[in-house]
N, C-alpha and C positions, 0 to 999 in steps of 0.2 A: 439360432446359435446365441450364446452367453455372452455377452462383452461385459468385460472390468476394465475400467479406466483408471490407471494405479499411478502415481507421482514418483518418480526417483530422483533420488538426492542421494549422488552418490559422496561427496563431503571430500572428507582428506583421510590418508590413513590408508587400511584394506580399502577404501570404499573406491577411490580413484581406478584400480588394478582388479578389482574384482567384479565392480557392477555390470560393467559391459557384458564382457562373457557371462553374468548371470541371467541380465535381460535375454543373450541370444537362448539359452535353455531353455527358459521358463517359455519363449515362443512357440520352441519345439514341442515344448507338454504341453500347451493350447492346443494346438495342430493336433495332435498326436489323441488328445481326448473333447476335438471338437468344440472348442469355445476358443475367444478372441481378449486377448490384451493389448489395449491401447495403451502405450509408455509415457506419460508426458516427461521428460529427462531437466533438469533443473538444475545449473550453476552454482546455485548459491549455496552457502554454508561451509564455504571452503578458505582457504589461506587468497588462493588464486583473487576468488570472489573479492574479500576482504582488500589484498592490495588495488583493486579494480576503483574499489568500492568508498572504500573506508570502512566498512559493516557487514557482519556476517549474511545480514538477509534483507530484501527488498524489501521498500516499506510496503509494501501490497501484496508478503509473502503469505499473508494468511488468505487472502482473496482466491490467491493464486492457484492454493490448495483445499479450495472450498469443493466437498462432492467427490472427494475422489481418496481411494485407499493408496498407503503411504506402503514405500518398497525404502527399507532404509538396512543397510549394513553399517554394523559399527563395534567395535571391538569390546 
């Protein structure tokens, strides 16, 4: 079987209200034609993040997302 290990950032915006229910789909069409998505799910690059933070993105964001295809919604 196929695994992709894909990153989501789901941000601010659509991204907040929309990624979840997209990840649950996209599980179903794995399933559904036999391969496997591993989600790693990711805070950062959000308003949220930011008042946390002081900065949109950890300094070891590019580390972070070394080796792995990016899931990103955004308007």
């Amino acid at each position: 079987m196929k695994k992709y290990r894909i990153a989501s950032i789901a941000g601010d915006g659509i991204g907040l209200e929309v990624v979840p229910p997209s990840l649950k789909i996209l599980r179903k069409v794995a399933e559904k034609h036999n391969f496997q998505i591993l989600f790693d799910e990711f805070d950062f690059s959000s308003c949220d993040y930011y008042e946390k933070h002081g900065k949109m993105l950890p300094d070891d964001w590019k580390k972070k997302l070394e080796n792995m295809m990016l899931f990103f919604l955004v308007r």
